[in-house]
The first five atom37 places (N, CA, C, CB, O) and aatype in JSON, in Angstrom:
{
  "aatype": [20, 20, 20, 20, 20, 20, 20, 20, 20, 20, 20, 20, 20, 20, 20, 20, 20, 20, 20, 20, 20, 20, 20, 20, 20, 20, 20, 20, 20, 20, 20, 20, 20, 20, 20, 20, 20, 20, 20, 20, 20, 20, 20, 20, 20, 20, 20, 20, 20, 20, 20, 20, 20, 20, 20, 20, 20, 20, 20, 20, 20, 20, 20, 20, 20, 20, 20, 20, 20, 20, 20, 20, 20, 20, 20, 20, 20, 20, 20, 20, 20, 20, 20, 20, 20, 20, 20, 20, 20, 20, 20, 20, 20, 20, 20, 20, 20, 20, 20, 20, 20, 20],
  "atom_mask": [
    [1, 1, 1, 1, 1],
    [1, 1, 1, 1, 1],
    [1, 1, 1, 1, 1],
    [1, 1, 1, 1, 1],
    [1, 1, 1, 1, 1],
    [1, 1, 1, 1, 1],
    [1, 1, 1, 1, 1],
    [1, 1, 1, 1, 1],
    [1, 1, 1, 1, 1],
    [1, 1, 1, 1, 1],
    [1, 1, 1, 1, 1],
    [1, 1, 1, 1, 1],
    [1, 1, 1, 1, 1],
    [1, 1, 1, 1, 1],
    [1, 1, 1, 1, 1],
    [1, 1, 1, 1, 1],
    [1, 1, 1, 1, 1],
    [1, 1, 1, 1, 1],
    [1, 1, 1, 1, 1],
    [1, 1, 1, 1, 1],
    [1, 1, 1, 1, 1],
    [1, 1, 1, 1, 1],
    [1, 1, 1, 1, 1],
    [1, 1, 1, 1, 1],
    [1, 1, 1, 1, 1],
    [1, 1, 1, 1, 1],
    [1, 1, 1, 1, 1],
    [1, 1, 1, 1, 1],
    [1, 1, 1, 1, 1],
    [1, 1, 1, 1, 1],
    [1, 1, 1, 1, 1],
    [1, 1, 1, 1, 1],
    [1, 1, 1, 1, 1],
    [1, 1, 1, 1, 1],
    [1, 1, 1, 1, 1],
    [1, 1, 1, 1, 1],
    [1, 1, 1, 1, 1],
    [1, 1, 1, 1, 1],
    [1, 1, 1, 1, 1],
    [1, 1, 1, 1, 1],
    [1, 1, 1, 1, 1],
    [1, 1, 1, 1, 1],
    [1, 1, 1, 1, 1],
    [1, 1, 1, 1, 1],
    [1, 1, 1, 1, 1],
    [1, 1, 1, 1, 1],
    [1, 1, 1, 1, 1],
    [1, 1, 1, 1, 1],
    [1, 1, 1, 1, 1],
    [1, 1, 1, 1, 1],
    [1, 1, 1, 1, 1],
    [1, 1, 1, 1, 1],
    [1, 1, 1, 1, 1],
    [1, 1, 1, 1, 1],
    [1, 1, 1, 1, 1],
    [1, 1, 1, 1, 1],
    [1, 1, 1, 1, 1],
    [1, 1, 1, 1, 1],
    [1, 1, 1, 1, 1],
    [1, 1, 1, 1, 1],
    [1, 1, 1, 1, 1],
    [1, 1, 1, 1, 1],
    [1, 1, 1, 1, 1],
    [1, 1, 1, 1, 1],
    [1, 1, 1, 1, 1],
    [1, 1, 1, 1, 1],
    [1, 1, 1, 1, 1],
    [1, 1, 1, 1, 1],
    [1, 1, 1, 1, 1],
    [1, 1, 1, 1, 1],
    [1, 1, 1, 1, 1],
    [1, 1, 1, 1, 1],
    [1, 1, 1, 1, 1],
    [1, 1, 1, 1, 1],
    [1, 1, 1, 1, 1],
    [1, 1, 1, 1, 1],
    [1, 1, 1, 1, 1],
    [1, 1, 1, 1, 1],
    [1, 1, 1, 1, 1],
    [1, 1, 1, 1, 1],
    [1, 1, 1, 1, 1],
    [1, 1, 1, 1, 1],
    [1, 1, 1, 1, 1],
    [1, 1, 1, 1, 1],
    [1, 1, 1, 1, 1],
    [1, 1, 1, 1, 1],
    [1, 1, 1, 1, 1],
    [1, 1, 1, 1, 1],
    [1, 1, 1, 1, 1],
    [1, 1, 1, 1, 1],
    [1, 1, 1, 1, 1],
    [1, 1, 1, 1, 1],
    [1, 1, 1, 1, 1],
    [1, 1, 1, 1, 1],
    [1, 1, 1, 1, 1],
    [1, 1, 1, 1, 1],
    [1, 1, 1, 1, 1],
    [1, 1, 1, 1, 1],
    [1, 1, 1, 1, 1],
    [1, 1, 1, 1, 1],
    [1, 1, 1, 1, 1],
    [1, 1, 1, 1, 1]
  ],
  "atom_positions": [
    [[62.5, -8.2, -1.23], [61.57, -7.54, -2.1], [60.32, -7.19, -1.3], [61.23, -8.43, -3.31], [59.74, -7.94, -0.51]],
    [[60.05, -6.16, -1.56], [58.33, -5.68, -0.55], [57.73, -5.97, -1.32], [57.72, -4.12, -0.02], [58.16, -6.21, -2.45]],
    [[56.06, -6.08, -0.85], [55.35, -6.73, -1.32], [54.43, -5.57, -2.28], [54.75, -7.59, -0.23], [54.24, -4.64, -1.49]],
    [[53.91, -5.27, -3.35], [53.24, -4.7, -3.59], [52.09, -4.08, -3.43], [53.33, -4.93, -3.96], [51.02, -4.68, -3.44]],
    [[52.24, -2.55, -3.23], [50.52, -2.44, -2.66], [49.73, -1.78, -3.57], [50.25, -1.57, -1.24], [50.04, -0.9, -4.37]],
    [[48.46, -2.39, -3.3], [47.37, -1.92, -4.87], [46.79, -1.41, -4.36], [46.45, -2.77, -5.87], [46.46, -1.81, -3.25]],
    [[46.2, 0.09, -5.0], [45.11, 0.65, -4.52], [43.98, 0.61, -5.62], [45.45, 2.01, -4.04], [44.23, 0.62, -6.82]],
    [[42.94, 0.56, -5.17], [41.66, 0.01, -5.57], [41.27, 1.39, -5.77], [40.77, -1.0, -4.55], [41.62, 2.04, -4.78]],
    [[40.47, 2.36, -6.96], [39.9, 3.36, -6.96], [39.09, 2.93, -6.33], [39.66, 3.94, -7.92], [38.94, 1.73, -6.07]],
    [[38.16, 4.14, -5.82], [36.73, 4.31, -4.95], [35.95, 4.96, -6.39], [36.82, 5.66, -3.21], [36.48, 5.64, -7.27]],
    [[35.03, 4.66, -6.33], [33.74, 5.73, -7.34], [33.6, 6.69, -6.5], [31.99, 5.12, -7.72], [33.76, 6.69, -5.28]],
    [[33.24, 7.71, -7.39], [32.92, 9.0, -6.64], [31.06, 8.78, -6.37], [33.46, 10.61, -7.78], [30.27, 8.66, -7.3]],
    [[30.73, 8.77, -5.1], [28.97, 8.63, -5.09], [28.27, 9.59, -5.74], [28.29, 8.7, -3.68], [28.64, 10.76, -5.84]],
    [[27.09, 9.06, -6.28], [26.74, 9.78, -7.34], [25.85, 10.88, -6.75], [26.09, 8.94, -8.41], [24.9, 10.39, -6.14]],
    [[25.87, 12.11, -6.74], [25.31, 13.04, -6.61], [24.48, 13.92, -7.36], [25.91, 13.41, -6.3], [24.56, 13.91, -8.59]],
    [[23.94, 14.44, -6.95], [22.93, 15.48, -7.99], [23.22, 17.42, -7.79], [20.91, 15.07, -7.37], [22.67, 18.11, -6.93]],
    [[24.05, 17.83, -8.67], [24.57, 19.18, -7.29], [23.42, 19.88, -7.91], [26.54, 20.3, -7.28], [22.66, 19.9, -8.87]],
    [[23.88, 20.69, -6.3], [22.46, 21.67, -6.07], [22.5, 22.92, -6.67], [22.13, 22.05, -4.56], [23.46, 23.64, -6.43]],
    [[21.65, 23.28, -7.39], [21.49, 24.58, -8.49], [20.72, 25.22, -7.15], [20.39, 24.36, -10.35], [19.91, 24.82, -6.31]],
    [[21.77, 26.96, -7.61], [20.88, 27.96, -7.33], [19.92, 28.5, -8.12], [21.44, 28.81, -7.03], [19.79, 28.79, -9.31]],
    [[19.22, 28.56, -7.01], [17.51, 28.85, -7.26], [16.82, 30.17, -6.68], [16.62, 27.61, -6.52], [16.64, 30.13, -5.46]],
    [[16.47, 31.16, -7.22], [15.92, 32.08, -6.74], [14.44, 31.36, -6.51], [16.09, 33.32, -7.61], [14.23, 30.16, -6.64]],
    [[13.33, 32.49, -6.09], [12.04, 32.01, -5.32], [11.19, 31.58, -6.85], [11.13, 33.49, -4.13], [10.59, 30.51, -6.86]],
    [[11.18, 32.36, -7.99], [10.51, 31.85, -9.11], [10.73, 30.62, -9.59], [10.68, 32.55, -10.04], [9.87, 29.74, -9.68]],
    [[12.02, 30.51, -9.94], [12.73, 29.17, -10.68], [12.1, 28.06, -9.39], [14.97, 29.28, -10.84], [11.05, 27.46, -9.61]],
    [[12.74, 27.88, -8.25], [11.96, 27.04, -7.27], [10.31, 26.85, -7.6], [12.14, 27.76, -5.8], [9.94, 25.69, -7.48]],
    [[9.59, 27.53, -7.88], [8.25, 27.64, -7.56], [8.26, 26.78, -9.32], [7.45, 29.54, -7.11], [8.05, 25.57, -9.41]],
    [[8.48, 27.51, -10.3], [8.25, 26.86, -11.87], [8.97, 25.23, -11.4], [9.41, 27.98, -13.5], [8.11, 24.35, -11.51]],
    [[9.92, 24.85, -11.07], [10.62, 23.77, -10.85], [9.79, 22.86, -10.43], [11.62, 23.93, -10.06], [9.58, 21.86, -11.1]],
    [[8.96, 23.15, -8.76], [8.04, 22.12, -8.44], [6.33, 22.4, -8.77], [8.3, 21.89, -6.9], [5.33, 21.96, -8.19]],
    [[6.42, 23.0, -9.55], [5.08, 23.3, -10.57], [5.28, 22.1, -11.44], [5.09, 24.91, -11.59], [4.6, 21.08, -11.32]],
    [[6.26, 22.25, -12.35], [6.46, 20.87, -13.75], [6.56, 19.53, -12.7], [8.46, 21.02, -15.04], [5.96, 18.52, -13.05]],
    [[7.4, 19.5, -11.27], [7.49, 17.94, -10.62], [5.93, 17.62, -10.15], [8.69, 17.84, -9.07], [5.39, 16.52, -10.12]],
    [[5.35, 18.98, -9.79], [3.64, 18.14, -9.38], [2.86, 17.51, -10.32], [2.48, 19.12, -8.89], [2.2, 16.48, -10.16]],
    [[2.97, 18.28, -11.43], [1.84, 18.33, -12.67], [2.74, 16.85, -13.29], [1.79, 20.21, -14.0], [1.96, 16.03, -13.77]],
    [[3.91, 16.53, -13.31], [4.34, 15.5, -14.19], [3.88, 13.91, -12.66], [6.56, 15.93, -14.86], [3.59, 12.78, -13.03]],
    [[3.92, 14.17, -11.6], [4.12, 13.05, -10.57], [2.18, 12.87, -10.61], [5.14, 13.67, -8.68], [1.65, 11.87, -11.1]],
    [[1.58, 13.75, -10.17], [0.05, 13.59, -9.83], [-0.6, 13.93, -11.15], [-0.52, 14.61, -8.57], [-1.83, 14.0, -11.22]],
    [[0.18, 14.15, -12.21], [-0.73, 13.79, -13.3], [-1.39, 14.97, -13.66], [-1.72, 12.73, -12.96], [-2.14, 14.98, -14.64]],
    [[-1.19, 15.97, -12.97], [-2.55, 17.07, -13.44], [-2.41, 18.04, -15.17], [-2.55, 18.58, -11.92], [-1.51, 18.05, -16.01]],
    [[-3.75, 18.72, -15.1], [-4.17, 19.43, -16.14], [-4.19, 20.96, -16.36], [-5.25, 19.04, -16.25], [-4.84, 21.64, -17.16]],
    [[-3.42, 21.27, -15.56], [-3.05, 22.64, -14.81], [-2.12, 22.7, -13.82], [-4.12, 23.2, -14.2], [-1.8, 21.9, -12.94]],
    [[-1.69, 23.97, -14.14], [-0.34, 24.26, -13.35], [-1.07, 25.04, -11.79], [0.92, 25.57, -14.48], [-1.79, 26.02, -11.6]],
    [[-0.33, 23.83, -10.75], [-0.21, 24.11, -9.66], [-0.22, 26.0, -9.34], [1.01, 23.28, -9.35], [0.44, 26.85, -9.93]],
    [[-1.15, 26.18, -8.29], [-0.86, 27.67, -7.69], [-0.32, 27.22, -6.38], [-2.27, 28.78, -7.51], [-0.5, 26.09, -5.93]],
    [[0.51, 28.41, -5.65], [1.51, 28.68, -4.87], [-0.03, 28.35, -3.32], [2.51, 30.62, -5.31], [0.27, 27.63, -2.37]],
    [[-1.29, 28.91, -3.38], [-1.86, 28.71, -2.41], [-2.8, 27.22, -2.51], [-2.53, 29.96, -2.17], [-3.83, 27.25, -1.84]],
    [[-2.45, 25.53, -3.5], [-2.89, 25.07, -3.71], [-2.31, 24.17, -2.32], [-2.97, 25.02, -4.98], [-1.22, 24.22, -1.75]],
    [[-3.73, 23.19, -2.02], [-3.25, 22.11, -1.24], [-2.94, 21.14, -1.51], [-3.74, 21.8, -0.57], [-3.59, 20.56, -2.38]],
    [[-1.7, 20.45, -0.84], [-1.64, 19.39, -1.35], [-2.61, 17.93, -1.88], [-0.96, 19.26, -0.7], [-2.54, 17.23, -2.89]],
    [[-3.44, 17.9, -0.76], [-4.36, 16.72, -0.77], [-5.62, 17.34, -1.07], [-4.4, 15.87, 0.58], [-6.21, 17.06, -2.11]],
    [[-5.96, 17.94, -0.44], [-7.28, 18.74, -0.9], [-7.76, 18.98, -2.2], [-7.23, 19.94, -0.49], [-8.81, 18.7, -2.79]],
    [[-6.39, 19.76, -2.57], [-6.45, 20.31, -3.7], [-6.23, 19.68, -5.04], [-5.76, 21.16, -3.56], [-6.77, 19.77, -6.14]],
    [[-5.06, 18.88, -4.44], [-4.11, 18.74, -5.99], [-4.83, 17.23, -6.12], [-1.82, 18.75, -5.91], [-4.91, 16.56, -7.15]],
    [[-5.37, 16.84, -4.69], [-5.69, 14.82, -4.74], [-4.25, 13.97, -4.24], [-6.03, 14.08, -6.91], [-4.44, 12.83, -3.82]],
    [[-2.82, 14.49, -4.26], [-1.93, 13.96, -3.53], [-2.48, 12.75, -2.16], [-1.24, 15.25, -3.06], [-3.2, 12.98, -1.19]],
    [[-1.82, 11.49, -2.56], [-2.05, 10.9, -1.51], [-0.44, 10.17, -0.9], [-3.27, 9.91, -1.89], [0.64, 10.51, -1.36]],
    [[-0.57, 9.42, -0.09], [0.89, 9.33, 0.53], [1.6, 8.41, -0.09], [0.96, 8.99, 1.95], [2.65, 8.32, 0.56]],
    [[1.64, 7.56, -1.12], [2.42, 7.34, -2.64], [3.08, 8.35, -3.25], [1.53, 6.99, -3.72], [4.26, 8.34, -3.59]],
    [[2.22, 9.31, -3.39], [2.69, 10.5, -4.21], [3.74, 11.59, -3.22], [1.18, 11.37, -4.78], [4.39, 12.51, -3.72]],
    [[3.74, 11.36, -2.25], [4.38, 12.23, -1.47], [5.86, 11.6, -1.47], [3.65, 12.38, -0.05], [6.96, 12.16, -1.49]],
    [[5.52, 10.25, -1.44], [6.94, 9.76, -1.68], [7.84, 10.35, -2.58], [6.92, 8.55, -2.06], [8.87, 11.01, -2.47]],
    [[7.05, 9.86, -3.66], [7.24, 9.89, -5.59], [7.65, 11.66, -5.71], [5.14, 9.41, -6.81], [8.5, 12.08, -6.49]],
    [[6.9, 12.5, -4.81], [7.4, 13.71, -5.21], [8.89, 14.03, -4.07], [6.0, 14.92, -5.1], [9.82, 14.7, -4.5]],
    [[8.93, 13.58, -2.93], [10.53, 13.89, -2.62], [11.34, 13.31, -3.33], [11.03, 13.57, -1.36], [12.43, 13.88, -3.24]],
    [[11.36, 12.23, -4.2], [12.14, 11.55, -4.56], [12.33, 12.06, -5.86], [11.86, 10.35, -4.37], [13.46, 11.88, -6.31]],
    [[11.57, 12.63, -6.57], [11.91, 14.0, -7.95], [12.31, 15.27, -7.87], [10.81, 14.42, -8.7], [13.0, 15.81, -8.74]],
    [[11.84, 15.92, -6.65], [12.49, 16.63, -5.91], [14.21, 16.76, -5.79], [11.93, 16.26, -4.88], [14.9, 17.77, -5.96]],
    [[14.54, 15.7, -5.53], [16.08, 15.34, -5.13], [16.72, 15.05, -6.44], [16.27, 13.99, -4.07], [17.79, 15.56, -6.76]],
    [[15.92, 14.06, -7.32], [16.2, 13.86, -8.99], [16.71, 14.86, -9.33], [15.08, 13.65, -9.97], [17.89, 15.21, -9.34]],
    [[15.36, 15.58, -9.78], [15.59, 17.48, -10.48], [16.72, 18.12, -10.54], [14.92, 18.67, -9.69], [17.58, 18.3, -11.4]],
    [[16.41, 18.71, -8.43], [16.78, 19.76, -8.16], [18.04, 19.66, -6.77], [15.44, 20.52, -7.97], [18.57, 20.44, -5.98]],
    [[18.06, 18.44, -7.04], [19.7, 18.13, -5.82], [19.29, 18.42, -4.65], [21.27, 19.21, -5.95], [20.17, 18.36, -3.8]],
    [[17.93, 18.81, -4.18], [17.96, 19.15, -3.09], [16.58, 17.74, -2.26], [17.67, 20.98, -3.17], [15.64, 17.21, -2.85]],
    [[16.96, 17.57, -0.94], [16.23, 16.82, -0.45], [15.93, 17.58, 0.61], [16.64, 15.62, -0.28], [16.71, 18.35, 1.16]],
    [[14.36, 17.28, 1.01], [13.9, 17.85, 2.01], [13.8, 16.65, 2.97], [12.67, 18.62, 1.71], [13.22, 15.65, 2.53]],
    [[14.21, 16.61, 4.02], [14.24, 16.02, 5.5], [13.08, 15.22, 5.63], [14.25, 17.11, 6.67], [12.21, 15.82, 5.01]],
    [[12.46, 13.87, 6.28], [11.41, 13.4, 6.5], [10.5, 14.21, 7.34], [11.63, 12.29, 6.91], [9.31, 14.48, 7.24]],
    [[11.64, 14.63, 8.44], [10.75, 15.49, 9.31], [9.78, 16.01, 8.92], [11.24, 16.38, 9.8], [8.56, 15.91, 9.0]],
    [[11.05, 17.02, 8.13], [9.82, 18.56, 7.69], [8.9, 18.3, 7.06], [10.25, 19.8, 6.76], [8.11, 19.24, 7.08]],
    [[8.44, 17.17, 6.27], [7.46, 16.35, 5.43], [5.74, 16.89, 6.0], [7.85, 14.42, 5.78], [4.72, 17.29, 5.45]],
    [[6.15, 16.64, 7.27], [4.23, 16.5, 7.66], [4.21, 18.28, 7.93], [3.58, 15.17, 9.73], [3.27, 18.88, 8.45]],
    [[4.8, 18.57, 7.7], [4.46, 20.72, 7.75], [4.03, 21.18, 6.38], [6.24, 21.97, 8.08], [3.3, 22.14, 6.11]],
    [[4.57, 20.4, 5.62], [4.37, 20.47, 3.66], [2.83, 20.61, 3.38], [4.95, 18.7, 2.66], [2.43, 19.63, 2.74]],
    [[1.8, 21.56, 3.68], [0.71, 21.49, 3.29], [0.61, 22.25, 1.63], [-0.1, 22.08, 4.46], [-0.29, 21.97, 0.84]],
    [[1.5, 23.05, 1.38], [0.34, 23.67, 0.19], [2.16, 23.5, -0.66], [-0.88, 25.96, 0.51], [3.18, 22.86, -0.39]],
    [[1.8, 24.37, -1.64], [2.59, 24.6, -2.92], [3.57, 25.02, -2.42], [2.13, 25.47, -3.98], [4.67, 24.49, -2.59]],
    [[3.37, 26.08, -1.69], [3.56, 27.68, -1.39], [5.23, 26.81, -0.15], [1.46, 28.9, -0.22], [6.46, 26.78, -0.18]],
    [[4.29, 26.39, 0.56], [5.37, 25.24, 1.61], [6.27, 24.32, 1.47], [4.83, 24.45, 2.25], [6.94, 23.75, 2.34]],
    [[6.24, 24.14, -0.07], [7.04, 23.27, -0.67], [7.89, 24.37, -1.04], [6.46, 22.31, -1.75], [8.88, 24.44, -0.32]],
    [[7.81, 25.3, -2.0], [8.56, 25.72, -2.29], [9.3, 26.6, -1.75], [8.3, 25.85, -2.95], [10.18, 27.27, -2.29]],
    [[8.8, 26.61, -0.21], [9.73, 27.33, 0.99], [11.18, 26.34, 1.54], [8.55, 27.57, 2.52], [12.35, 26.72, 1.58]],
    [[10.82, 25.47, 1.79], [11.56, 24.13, 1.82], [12.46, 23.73, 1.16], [10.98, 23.29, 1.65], [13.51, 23.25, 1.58]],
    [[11.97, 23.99, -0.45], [12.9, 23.7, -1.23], [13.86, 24.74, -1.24], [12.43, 23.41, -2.4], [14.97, 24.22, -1.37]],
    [[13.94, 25.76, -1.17], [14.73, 26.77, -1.03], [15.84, 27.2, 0.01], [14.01, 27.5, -1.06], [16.69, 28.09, -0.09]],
    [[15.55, 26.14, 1.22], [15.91, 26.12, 2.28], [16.97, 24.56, 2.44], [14.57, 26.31, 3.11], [17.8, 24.15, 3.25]],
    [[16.47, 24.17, 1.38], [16.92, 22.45, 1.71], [18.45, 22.2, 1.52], [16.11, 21.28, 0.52], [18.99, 23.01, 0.76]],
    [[19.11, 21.4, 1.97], [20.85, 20.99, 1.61], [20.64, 19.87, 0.44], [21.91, 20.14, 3.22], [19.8, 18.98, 0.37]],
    [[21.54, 20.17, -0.33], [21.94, 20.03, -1.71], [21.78, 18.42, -1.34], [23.58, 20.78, -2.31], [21.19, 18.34, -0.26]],
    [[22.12, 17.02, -1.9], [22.49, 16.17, -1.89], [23.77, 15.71, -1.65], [22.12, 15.99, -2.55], [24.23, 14.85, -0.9]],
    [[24.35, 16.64, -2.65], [25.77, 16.58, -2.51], [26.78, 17.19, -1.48], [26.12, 16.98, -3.52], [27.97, 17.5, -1.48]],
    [[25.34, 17.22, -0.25], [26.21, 18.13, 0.89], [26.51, 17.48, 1.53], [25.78, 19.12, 1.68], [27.19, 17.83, 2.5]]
  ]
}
């Protein structure tokens, strides 16, 4: 008699897939993630700074890649992180970024 062999399912890892996004939808997308993460009273403009402007400090930078990826499936790289000055740069990035589920 052979011995029986069991296979164990795997979970599928949980992913977030990545929606296409034209340049508006991107830009409205991390408009609602700034204003809901840093709290503000007005909607982000495309030439706003991050720290300067918005008060972002490096808590919040976390807190916003990490809603970023929530949202919109897409994660932006640590690297590219310290180039991220304004709105406008985020939402270049985001547009550019690989899905999660890539």
């Amino acid at each position: 008699m052979r011995p029986r062999r069991c296979r164990i399912p795997q979970p599928d890892p949980p992913t977030t897939p990545r929606r296409a996004l034209d340049h508006a939808q991107a830009l409205a997308a991390v408009q609602d993630v700034l204003r809901d993460v840093l709290n503000l009273d007005r909607v982000p403009q495309p030439d706003d700074r991050l720290v300067e402007d918005l008060g972002a400090e490096s808590v919040d930078v976390i807190s916003l890649l990490f809603e970023f990826e929530e949202r919109l499936g897409r994660r932006i790289p640590d690297a590219d992180v310290a180039a991220l000055h304004t709105v406008g740069d985020i939402v270049d990035r985001i547009l550019i970024a690989p899905g999660t589920g890539a």
